[in-house]
LUMKEKE-525329 format. One record per residue (C-alpha): residue in three letters; y, x, z. Coordinates in steps of 0.2 Angstrom, whole numbers, plus 5000, padded with zeros to 4 digits. Layout:
<kekols>
ALAYXZ
...
</kekols>
This chain:
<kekols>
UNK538955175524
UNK538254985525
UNK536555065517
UNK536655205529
UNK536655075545
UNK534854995544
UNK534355175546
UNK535455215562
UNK533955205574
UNK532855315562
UNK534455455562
UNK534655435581
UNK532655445583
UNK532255605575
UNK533855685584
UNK532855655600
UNK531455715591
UNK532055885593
UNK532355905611
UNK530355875615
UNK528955985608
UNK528555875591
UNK527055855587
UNK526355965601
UNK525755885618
UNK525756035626
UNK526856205622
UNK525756265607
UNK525356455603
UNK526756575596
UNK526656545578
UNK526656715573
UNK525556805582
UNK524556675590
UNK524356755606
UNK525656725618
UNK526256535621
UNK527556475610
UNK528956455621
UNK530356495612
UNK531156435596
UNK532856475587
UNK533956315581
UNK534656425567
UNK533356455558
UNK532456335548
UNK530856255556
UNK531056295574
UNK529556375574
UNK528856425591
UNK528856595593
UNK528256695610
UNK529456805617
UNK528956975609
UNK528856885590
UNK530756795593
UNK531656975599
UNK530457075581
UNK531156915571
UNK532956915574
UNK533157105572
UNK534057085560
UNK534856895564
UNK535356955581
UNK536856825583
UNK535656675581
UNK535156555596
UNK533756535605
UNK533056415616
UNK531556405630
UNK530556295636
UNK530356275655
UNK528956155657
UNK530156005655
UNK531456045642
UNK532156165630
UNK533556275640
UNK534856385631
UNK534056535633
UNK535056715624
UNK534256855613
UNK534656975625
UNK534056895638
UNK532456935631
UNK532557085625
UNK533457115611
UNK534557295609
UNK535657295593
UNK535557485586
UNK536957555577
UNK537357705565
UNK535957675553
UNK536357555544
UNK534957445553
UNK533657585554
UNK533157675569
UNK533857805577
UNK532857955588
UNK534357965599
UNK535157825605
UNK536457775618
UNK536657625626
UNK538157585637
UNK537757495655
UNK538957365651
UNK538657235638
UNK539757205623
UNK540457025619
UNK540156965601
UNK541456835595
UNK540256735583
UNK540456595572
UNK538956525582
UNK539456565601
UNK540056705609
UNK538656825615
UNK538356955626
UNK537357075616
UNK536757275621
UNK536957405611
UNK536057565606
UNK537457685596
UNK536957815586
UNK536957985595
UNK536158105585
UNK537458145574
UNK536758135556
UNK537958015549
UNK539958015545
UNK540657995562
UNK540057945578
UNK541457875583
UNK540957705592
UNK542357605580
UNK541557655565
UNK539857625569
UNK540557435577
UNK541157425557
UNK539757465550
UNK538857345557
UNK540157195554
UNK540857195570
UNK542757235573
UNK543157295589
UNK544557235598
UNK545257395605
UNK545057585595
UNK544457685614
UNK542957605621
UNK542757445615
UNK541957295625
UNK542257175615
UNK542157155595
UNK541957005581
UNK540956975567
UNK541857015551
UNK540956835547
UNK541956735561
UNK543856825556
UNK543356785538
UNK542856595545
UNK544456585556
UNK545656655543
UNK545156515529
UNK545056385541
UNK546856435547
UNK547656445530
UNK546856285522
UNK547056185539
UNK548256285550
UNK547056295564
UNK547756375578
UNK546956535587
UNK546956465602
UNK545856295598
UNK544656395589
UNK544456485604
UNK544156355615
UNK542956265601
UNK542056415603
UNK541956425620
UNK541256245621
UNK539856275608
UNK539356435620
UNK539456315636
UNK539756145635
UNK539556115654
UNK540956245663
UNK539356335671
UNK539056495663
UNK540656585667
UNK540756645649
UNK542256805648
UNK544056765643
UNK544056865627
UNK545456765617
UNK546756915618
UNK545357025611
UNK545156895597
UNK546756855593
UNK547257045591
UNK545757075582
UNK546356915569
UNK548057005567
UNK547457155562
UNK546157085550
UNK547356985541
UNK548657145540
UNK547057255533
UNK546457095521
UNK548257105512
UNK548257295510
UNK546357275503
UNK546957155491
UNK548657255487
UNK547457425482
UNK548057525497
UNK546557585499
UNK546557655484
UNK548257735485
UNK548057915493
UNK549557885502
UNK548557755511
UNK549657595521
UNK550757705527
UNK551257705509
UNK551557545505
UNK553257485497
UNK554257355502
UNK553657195496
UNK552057265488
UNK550857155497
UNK551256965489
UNK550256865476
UNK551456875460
UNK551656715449
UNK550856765433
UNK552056655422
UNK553656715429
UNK554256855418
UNK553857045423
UNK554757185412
UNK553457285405
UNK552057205411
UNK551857035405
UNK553257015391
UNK553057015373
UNK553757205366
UNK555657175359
UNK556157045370
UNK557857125373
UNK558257095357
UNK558056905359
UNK559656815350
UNK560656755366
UNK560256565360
UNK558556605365
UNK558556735380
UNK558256575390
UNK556456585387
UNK556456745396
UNK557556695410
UNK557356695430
UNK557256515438
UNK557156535455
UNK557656385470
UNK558456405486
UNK558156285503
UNK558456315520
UNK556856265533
UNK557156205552
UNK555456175557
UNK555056355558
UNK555856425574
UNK555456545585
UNK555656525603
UNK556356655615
UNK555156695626
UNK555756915629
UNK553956945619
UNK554157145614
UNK553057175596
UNK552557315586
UNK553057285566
UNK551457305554
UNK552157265538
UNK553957265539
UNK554557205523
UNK552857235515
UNK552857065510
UNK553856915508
UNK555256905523
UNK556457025520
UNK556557205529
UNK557257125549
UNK557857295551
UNK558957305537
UNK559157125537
UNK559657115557
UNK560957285554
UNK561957165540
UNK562357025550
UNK562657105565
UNK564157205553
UNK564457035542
UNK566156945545
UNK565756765545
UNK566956665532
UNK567156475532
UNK565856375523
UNK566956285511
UNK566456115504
UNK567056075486
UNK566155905481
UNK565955755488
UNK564355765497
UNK563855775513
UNK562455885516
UNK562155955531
UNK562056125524
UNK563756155524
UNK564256045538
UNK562756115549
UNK563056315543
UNK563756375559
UNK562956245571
UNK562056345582
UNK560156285588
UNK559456245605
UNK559656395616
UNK557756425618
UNK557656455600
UNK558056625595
UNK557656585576
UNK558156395569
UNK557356425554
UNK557256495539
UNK558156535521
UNK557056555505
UNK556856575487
UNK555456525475
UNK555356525457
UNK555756365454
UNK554756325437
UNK553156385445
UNK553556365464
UNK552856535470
UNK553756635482
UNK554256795478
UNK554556965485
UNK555956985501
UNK556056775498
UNK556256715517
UNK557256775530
UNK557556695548
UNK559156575550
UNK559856615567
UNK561056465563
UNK561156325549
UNK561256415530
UNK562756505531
UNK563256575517
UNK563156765523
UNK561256725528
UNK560756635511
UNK561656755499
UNK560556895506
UNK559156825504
UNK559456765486
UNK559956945483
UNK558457035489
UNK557556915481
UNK558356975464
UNK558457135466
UNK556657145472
UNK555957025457
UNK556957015443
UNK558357145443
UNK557957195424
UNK558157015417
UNK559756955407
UNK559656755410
UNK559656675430
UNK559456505433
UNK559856475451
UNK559756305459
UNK560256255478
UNK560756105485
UNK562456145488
UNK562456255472
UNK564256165467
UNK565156255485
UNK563656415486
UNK564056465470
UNK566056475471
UNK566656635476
UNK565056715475
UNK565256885465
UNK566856905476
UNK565556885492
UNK564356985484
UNK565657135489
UNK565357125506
UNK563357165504
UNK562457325504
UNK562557415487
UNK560757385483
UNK560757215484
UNK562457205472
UNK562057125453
UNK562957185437
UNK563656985434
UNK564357065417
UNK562957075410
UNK561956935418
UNK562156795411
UNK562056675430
UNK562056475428
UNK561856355443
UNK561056195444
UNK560856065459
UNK559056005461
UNK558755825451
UNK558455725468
UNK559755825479
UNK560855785463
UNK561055595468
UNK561855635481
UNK563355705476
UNK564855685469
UNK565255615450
UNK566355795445
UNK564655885453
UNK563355765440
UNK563655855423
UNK564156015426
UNK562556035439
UNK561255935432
UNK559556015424
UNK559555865411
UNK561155915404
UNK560856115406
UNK560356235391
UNK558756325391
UNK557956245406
UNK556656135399
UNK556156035412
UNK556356105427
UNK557155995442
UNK557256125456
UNK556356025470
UNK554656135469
UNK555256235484
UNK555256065497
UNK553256045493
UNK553056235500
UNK553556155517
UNK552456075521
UNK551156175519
UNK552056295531
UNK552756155541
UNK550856155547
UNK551056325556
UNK552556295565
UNK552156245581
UNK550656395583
UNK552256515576
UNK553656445586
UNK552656535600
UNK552356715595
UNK553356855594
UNK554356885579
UNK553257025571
UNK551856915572
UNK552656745566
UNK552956865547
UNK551456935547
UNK550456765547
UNK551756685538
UNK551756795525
UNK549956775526
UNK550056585522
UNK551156625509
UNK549956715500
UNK548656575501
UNK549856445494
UNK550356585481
UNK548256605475
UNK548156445476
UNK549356405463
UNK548656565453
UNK547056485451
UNK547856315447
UNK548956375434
UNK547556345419
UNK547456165423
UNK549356125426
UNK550256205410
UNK548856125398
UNK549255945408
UNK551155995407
UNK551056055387
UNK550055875386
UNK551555775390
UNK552855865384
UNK552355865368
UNK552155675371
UNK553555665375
UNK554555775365
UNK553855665351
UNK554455505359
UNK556355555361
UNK556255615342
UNK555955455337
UNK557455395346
UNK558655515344
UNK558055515323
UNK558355335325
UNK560155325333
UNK560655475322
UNK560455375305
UNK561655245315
UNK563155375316
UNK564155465302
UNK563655645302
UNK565255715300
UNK565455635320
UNK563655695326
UNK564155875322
UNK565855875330
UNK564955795348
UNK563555925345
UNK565056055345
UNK565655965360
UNK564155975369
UNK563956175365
UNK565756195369
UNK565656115387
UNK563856235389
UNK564956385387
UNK566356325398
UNK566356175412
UNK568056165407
UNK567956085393
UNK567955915386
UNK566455835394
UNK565355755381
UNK563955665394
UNK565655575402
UNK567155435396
UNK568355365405
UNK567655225413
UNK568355055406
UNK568454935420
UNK568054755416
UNK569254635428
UNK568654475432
UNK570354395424
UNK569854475409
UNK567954405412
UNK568754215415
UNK569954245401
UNK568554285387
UNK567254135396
UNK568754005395
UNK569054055376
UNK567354045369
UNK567253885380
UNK568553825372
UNK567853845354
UNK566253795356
UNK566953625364
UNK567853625345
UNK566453625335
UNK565353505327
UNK566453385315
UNK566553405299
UNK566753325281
UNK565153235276
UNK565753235257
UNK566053415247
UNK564653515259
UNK563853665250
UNK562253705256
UNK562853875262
UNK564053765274
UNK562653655277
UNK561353765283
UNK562753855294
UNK563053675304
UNK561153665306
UNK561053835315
UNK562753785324
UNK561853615327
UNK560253745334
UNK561253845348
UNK562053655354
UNK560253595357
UNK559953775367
UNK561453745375
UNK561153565383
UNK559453595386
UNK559953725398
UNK561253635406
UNK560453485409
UNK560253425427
UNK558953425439
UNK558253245446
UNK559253285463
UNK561053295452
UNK562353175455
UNK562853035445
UNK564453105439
UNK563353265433
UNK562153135423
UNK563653055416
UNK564453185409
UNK562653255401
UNK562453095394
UNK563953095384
UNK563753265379
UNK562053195372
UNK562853065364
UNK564153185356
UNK562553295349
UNK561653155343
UNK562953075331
UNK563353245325
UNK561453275321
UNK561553085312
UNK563153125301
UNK562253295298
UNK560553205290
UNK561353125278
UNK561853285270
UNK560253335273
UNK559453215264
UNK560553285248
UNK559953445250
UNK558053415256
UNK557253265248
UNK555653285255
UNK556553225276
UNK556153055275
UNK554553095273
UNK554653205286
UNK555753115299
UNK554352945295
UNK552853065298
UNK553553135314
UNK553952965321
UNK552352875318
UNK551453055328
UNK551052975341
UNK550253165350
UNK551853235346
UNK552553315360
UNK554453305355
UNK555553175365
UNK556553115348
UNK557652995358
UNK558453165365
UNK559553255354
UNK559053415361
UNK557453415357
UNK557653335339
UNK556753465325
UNK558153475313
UNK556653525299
UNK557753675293
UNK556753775278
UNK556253885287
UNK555453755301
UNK554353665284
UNK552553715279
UNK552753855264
UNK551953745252
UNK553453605256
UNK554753735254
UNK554553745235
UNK554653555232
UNK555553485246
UNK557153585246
UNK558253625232
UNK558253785223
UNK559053925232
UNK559053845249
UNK557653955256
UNK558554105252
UNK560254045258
UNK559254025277
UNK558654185275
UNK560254285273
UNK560954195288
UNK559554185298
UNK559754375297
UNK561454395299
UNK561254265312
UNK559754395319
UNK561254535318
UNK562754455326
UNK561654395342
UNK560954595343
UNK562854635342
UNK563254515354
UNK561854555368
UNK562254745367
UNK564154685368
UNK563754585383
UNK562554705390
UNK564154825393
UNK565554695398
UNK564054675414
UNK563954855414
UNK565854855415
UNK566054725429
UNK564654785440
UNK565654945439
UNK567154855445
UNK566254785457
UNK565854945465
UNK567555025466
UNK568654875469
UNK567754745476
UNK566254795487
UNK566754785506
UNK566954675519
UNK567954515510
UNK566454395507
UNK567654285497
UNK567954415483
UNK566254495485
UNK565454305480
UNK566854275466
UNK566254435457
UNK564454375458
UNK564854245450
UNK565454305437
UNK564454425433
UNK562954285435
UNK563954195422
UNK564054375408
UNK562154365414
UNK561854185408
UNK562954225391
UNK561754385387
UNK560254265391
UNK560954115379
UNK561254295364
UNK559554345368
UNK558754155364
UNK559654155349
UNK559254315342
UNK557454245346
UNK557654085336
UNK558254185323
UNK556854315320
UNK555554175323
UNK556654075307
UNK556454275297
UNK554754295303
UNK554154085294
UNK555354135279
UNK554754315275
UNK553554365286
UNK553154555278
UNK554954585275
UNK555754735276
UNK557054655289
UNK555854695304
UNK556154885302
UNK557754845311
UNK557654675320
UNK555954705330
UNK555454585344
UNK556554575360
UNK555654605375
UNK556354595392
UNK556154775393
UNK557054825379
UNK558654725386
UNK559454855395
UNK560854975393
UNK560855145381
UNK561355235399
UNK560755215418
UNK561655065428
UNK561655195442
UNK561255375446
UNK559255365447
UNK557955485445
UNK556755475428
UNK558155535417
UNK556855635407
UNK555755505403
UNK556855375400
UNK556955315382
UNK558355235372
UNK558255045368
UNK557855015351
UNK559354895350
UNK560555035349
UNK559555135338
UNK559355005323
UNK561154955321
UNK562655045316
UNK563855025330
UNK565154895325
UNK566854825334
UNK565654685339
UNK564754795353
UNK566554805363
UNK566754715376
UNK568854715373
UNK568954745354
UNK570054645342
UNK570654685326
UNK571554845330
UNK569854935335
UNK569755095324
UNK568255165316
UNK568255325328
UNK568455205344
UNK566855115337
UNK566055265337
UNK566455355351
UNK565955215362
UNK564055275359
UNK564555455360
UNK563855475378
UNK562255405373
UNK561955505356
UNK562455665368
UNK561055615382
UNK559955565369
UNK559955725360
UNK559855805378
UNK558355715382
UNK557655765369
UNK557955965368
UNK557555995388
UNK555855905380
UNK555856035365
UNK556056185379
UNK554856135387
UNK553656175375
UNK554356325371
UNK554456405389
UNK552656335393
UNK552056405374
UNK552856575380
UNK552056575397
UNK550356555392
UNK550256715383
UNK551356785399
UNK549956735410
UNK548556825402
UNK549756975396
UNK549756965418
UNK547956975422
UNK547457105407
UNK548957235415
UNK548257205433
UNK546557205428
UNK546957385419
UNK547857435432
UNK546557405444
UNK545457515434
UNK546557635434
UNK546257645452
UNK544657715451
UNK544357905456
UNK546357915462
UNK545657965482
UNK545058135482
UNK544958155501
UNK543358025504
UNK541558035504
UNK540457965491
UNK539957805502
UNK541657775505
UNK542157825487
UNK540657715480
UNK541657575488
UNK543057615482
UNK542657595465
UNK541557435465
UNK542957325471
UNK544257395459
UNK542857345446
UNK542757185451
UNK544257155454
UNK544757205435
UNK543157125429
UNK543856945438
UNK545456955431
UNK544956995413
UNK543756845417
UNK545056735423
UNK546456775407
UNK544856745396
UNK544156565404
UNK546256505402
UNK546356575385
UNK544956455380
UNK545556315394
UNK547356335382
UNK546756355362
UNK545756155361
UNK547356105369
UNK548656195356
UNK547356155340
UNK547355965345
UNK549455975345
UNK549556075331
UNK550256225340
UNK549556405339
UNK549756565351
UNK549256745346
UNK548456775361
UNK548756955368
UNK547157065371
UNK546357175382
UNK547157375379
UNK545857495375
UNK545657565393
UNK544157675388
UNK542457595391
UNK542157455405
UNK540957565412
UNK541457705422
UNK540857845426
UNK540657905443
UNK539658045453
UNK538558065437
UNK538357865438
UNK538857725428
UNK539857595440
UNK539657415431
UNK540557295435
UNK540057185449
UNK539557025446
UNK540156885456
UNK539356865473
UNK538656695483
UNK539756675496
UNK540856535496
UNK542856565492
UNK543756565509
UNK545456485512
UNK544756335502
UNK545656395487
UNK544656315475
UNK545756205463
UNK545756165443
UNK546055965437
UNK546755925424
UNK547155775431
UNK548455895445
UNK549955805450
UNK551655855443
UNK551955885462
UNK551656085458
UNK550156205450
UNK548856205459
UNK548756045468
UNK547355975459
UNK545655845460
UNK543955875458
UNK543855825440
UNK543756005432
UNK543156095445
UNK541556145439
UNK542956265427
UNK543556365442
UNK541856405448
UNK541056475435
UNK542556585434
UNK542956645453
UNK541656595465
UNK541956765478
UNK542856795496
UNK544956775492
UNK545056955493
UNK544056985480
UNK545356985469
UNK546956975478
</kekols>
């Protein structure tokens, strides 16, 4: 932009430029005849060459929607095509015709570029089809907006602008309209015809044709009369389809397995799609063509439906069940609306959305789920069903399921039906509603979390003010009609989204092997078999003995004070010993002792600002360290004859850094703190080794006792919650403090496991020690499980500092001598069973996403065959109409058999590189591509030029986890070379 603004008065210049006559002084001869003044000139076409009137009417025969301009001696005036002299002629396909017939009246042509007043010549003479007005309007790209003597009609080019502008950015009718009206007269002057009723009808009926188009009616004999109920949606080509897109055999699946043929769908409720009461009357197109349920049939079962009470069994407070029988603002007849999508993939499905005349009763929500099932799905064994309130929904529901129409009943016998709440919605509830809901717990679901349906609202949410406005019939027909778009735009997106999604989780499928390998080499096995029993028990039956939960062991602040007072107590004890009889074992071990003293006062000393009494008192304690220090060198001087040296070489540095008239920061000159050529010689034989094997058990105890001390915080922020948070500040700020002062003792356990490894690292430095005692980084101090409910559970990896160490009495906060093995154990029983849970959603998550990749082609090949099939199934047409017919069930197949091929080889570098392989379904013989037809062969048509409508263009690999097909530019040039046609082109 900052190059672009030097060169703002050139731009604005050659803009004027435009309203003179160029490079002419006066008006220049027409440029085509050169003849008649040039007077006019088009602002459409390229040039603006100045034509005479004659030469601009013979050169917009056949452009007869461009515009024109004249130039009245001053300046260049709008000026129409008709106006001088142009007649459209109809019927013959742009040729002439030797009897034509031209109303008096003019008809107005709703154009992308204005809206005109154009005459007509129809064809009169008989010779072709039909000479009905209507036909011969169609033929010539114009849709009229009424079937008996039109006056008004639309380019099919505007009603294919309008509809992708509307679905990609929910432009209203009504401001189209009006945009047009201000391109045709900007001033108010020209009195141009109130035709937005014409165009709005016309709109209507072009959307209602464009789906049956896309859904082969036109094929079908039976025409759109025909049409079954929810025969015109955009199916998701990775959900399963019982003999179209699933492997042969898959019945037979063991029942371990059938997940991977399974049925996830979501349920939400909507209330920003109403519908006002405004007494509208409508006439229903499609009535439960699509993807709102039959309102006939859904109307008759809740005017019959006895209401029951919307019961509340958790702890929550959603407004779903508190709001189900609210009723909405009386000048809303609809408050919004129930759906279902599939809710790995997030398309909606067949008879998904029906209106809420209140909040999301029961009565209401269970039809809709049903006739979403029994339209979809009916033929699967395994349901995955997530709601919100799926912990109260799903109670009583095959008793509920009574009270519906027969053909919305399911066979729960042979189903197998499980429940989830979405991941986020989750959070919200109750603890007895977290494991027996939750998708990170839950068999066979990969990683699904069930909040794909909220990213569909707000798409729609963009046609709910223009909706709230409409009568009913219409509201489903253009919703339905947004549906669609969302639906072909995750179609076309799916290629990019499962190869980003098989990406990471492979990734990391392989990070939370490593973790759970590592924490099951900690536990005996005999113990990690009875929690995996556990865990497949409590799958089977919510009853059971939850493995993913203990008893919650509150951590008191007595018993907080007690321990702090205790280990106060002894440290205050230690320091004297016996100068005479020392082994070196015992020496070494004060030296480390003497190590966390120095830690300790250096942390405790006070700040210039202190009091004197606080000074004091850290005096003495440095006096206190300092003789123990002295008493200790003299044994050290036994032990390590090389110190005098040492001591003399370090007092005469005068750079050195080290304050020696402070005890605290004294070096000691351990072994392990000497040069490795002064180990050998200075210190007496074994004593290096003796360091080492407590330096590492030194290493050990402090990883102990910061895991220990991770969970007595764990334990009293727990406490915290239940017994103290409120509005006592006095016990509110006691609880801080202790849990600031189990804070302080982690961060003392932490420095000393530090010290420790640093000692390892000088004494052995490619030791086989590190495979266990790695470096402590902040992030790795936290607990094996979440301080609180939060999202991220999936991604989430267990510390390596309870993964390396076999878990010991040492890591409980209240053991003592009469802990048990088993108690040891089982206080890591909850993190080996969301360890191993992590990690298998991980591993089905490679498996659903390697099944529905073959799925999705097995998709496009069955309808690309059955839109061959297609072909020759009208016998009542003619040969033009037939020859139609048959080039778009062509290219349709051709496309689709185009688009399975383009995500096979999108898929196969991806599965090489991870070591996976897919044996790709193929094409069935469906007798040659070529068809034969009228003597003729039909190939397949290749992909036009014009530009995909709807703005559906979408393939990234860098797509958000948001959903498929919300995608970036960075692999578009993929989707083009695949599908670069109109939107129903293919659908």
């Amino acid at each position: 932009l900052r190059d672009w603004i030097p060169f703002r008065d050139t731009f604005l210049d050659e803009l004027i430029r435009w309203d003179g006559l160029g490079d002419f002084a006066n008006v220049p001869p027409c440029e085509s005849c050169q003849e008649e003044e040039g007077c006019y000139r088009c602002t459409d076409c390229t040039g603006g060459l100045r034509l005479c009137q004659a030469c601009v009417v013979s050169e917009h025969g056949t452009r007869p929607y461009h515009r024109i301009q004249r130039w009245n001696g001053e300046f260049y005036e709008k000026h129409t095509l008709r106006e001088a002299g142009l007649v459209i002629q109809l019927g013959h396909d742009g040729r002439s015709c030797p009897r034509p017939f031209r109303k008096p009246t003019p008809l107005t042509v709703i154009n992308i570029s204005r809206i005109h007043e154009v005459d007509i010549d129809y064809c009169d003479c008989g010779t072709i089809g039909s000479s009905r007005q209507i036909v011969q309007l169609l033929r010539g790209s114009l849709w009229p907006a009424t079937v008996d003597r039109p006056q008004t009609a639309t380019t099919l080019r505007t009603l294919k602008t309008f509809h992708a502008l509307t679905l990609q950015g929910k432009l209203n009718a009504y401001d189209f309209w009006c945009g047009l009206v201000r391109i045709t007269d900007g001033m108010g002057t020209r009195n141009t015809k109130y035709r937005y009723k014409e165009f709005i009808r016309s709109v209507r009926c072009f959307r209602h044709l464009r789906a049956a188009k896309r859904a082969g009616r036109a094929h079908d004999p039976s025409g759109i009369e025909g049409t079954q109920q929810g025969e015109l949606v955009v199916e998701c080509p990775l959900c399963p389809h019982p003999g179209r897109n699933m492997p042969e055999g898959w019945e037979d699946t063991p029942e371990d397995k059938m997940w991977k043929h399974g049925m996830f769908v979501a349920v939400d409720a909507n209330f920003k799609l109403k519908l006002k009461n405004r007494g509208l009357s409508d006439v229903e197109l499609s009535p439960g063509w699509a993807y709102f349920v039959n309102s006939a049939e859904y109307a008759a079962f809740l005017e019959d439906y006895v209401d029951e009470p919307e019961v509340k069994y958790c702890d929550s407070d959603h407004n779903a069940i508190k709001d189900a029988n609210i009723p909405g603002q009386k000048r809303f007849i609809v408050n919004g609306v129930g759906a279902v999508v599939c809710s790995r993939h997030y398309f909606y499905l067949r008879h998904c959305i029906g209106d809420l005349q209140f909040g999301e009763r029961y009565s209401s929500m269970t039809y809709v789920l049903l006739s979403s099932i029994t339209m979809n799905c009916q033929e699967l064994k395994s349901f995955f069903i997530s709601y919100d309130i799926a912990c109260s929904f799903s109670k009583n529901f095959s008793k509920r399921m009574e009270n519906f129409p027969g053909r919305l009943q399911l066979d729960l016998d042979a189903l197998r039906m499980k429940w989830a709440i979405p991941k986020f919605h989750l959070l919200a509830h109750g603890a007895k509603c977290q494991s027996p809901y939750s998708y990170n717990l839950m068999y066979g679901v990969g990683r699904t979390h069930g909040e794909g349906i909220e990213t569909g609202w707000s798409d729609l949410n963009g046609a709910a003010l223009s909706t709230r406005e409409m009568a009913g019939a219409a509201r489903h027909e253009i919703l339905d009609d947004v549906l669609s778009a969302i639906n072909w735009r995750k179609v076309i997106g799916i290629g990019a989204q499962v190869k980003k999604s098989l990406k990471a989780a492979c990734e990391a499928q392989y990070k939370q092997k490593l973790s759970l390998d590592d924490l099951t080499l900690t536990i005996p096995a005999e113990t990690r078999d009875e929690w995996i029993a556990m865990m497949d028990a409590y799958e089977k039956n919510k009853k059971a003995p939850n493995p993913y939960e203990e008893p919650v062991t509150t951590t008191s602040q007595n018993d907080v004070r007690l321990e702090l007072a205790e280990e106060e107590a002894a440290e205050a004890r230690q320091g004297r010993m016996s100068l005479h009889e020392t082994t070196a074992s015992v020496f070494l071990t004060v030296g480390l002792e003497l190590e966390d003293q120095q830690r300790l006062l250096l942390e405790k000393q006070p700040s210039t600002r202190g009091t004197t009494a606080e000074k004091a008192s850290f005096r003495e304690k440095q006096n206190i360290l300092g003789r123990r220090i002295t008493g200790w060198r003299q044994i050290q001087q036994l032990y390590m004859p090389c110190l005098s040296q040492l001591v003399a070489e370090s007092t005469s540095d005068e750079s050195s850094s080290v304050d020696t008239d402070k005890p605290e920061t004294t070096k000691l000159y351990l072994p392990s703190q000497l040069p490795e050529q002064l180990r050998a010689s200075g210190c007496v034989s074994g004593l290096v080794d003796k360091e080492f094997r407590l330096r590492r058990a030194q290493a050990e105890d402090s990883l102990h006792q910061v895991r220990r001390t991770i969970r007595m915080r764990l334990g009293m922020i727990h406490y915290k919650h239940v017994h103290v948070d409120g509005p006592g500040q006095e016990a509110v700020t006691r609880a801080r403090s202790v849990i600031s002062g189990i804070s302080e003792k982690l961060r003392r356990h932490v420095r000393r496991y530090r010290a420790a490894r640093v000692a390892l690292a000088s004494l052995s430095p490619d030791g086989e020690w590190q495979v266990h005692l790695r470096v402590l980084n902040e992030e790795d101090i936290r607990s094996a499980r979440q301080d609180e409910k939060k999202l991220g559970e999936g991604h989430r990896e267990l510390s390596w500092i309870w993964r390396v160490l076999k878990p010991e009495a040492r890591d409980l906060p209240n053991a003592d001598e009469e802990t048990t093995e088993e108690e040891v154990n089982d206080s890591v029983r909850v993190d080996f069973c969301t360890t191993k849970a992590r990690f298998d959603r991980w591993d089905e998550e490679v498996e659903h996403l390697t099944e529905e990749m073959p799925r999705a082609v097995r998709f496009f090949y069955d309808r690309a065959k059955w839109w061959r099939s297609r072909v020759n199934q009208r016998a009542d047409t003619s040969s033009d109409i037939n020859s139609g017919l048959t080039a778009f069930a062509l290219r349709q197949a051709a496309q689709l058999e185009q688009l399975a091929d383009y995500f096979i080889q999108m898929w196969t570098p991806v599965l090489n590189g991870l070591n996976l392989s897919i044996d790709w379904p193929t094409l069935e013989a469906t007798g040659d591509r070529d068809v034969q037809v009228a003597g003729d062969t039909a190939q397949p048509v290749p992909e036009d030029d014009e530009q995909q409508s709807s703005g559906l263009e979408t393939d990234s690999d860098d797509a958000e986890a948001s959903g498929p097909g919300e995608t970036t530019d960075t692999d578009r040039e993929g989707t083009v070379s695949i599908y670069n046609g109109d939107l129903d082109d293919i659908m």
